[in-house]
Phi, psi and omega in degrees: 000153214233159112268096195249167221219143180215128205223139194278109166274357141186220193276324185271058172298153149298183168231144183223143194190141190295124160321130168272167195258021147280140153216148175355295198280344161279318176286353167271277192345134185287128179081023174073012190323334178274351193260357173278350178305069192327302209278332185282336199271334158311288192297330148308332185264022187291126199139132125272131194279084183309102120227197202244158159306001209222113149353144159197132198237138170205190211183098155317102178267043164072319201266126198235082179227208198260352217263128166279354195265005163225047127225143207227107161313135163241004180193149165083054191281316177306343148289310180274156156204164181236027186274016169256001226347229202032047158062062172197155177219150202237112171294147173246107195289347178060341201224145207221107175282187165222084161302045181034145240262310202270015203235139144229182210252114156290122127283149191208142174280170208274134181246140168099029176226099144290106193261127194268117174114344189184152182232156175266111201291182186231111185230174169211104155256143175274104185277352166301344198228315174287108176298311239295211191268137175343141113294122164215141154215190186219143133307114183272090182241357147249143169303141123084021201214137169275147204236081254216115183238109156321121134005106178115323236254114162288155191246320149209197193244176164220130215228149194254148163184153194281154189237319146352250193311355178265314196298136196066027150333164163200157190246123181224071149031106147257165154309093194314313161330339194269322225286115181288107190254190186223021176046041153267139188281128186274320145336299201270323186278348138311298183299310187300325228263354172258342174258277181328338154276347173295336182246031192048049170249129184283124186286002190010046185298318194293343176235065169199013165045069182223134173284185176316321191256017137107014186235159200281141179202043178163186162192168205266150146320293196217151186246019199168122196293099201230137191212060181303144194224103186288000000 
């Protein structure tokens, strides 16, 4: 567990809050059918969610040059600005983290929220040290479209990690004959797992860390994702 200090550098603030693990394009799926998906719907809430109160609409004329004049806020301008030019637009996040010396910061796009039209760059900061105000932007990829970010809408996700313990990690290509199982025949537990969607039963074995035939053979770290706001 992380504590991290987060501090309102002035009224016009962003809002931060834990992604919710609903998304749009899931709920369209028939019968909600993608939220039976152990590993997509854990990996939604991964995160604080960065957004604003306010609608903000913007708009690309196709040209990617150093020049801020072609992308054009139509809403939400106290939020936005388009002084990064090359086809991106920037947020003014109002709020300034504090971190622990061994901790930095992800920005990451929010996952598994696909946006037609513009991507959420992938940054890493040492917030141990950076007063100033949070950075977020976006990548701009179609021309020539209104862009429409709803009220409310995190924009990226922000996620704390130690980079010490992640840096010289290593992968290392073994022998499958070395590889400690749990000895299920993957055939046969494929196969259940096909017949029960054939008979419209989701077999949910991955999350209930079970083999086909129903006996335990692992846990989850965590089976839900908790990110708390003081």
């Amino acid at each position: 567990m992380y504590n991290i200090d987060v501090y309102k550098l002035h009224n016009n603030h962003a809002n931060i809050e834990q992604l919710s693990i609903r998304r749009d394009w899931m709920d369209k799926t028939f019968d909600k059918h993608a939220y039976n998906c152990f590993p997509l719907t854990l990996t939604n809430g991964l995160g604080w969610g960065i957004s604003f109160p306010e609608d903000i609409v913007f708009i690309w004329d196709g040209i990617n040059d150093s020049s801020p004049d072609h992308v054009k806020i139509l809403k939400g301008e106290k939020y936005a600005y388009a002084g990064r030019a090359n086809a991106t637009i920037s947020f003014h996040t109002g709020i300034a983290f504090r971190t622990e010396e061994d901790l930095s910061l992800a920005h990451l796009p929010v996952p598994n929220d696909f946006i037609d039209g513009a991507q959420a760059f992938t940054t890493l900061m040492s917030t141990s040290f950076y007063d100033g105000e949070f950075p977020c932007a976006w990548m701009i990829t179609r021309p020539n479209i209104e862009i429409t970010i709803k009220a409310n809408t995190p924009i990226v996700s922000i996620v704390p990690i130690n980079l010490k313990e992640l840096n010289n990690s290593e992968i290392q290509f073994e022998s499958i004959s070395l590889m400690k199982t749990n000895s299920i025949d993957m055939n046969e537990y494929s196969n259940e797992i096909y017949k029960l969607n054939r008979e419209g039963v989701w077999a949910d074995f991955y999350r209930k860390s079970v083999d086909h035939k129903g006996n335990k053979i692992g846990e989850h770290q965590v089976k839900s994702i908790k990110m708390h706001i003081k």
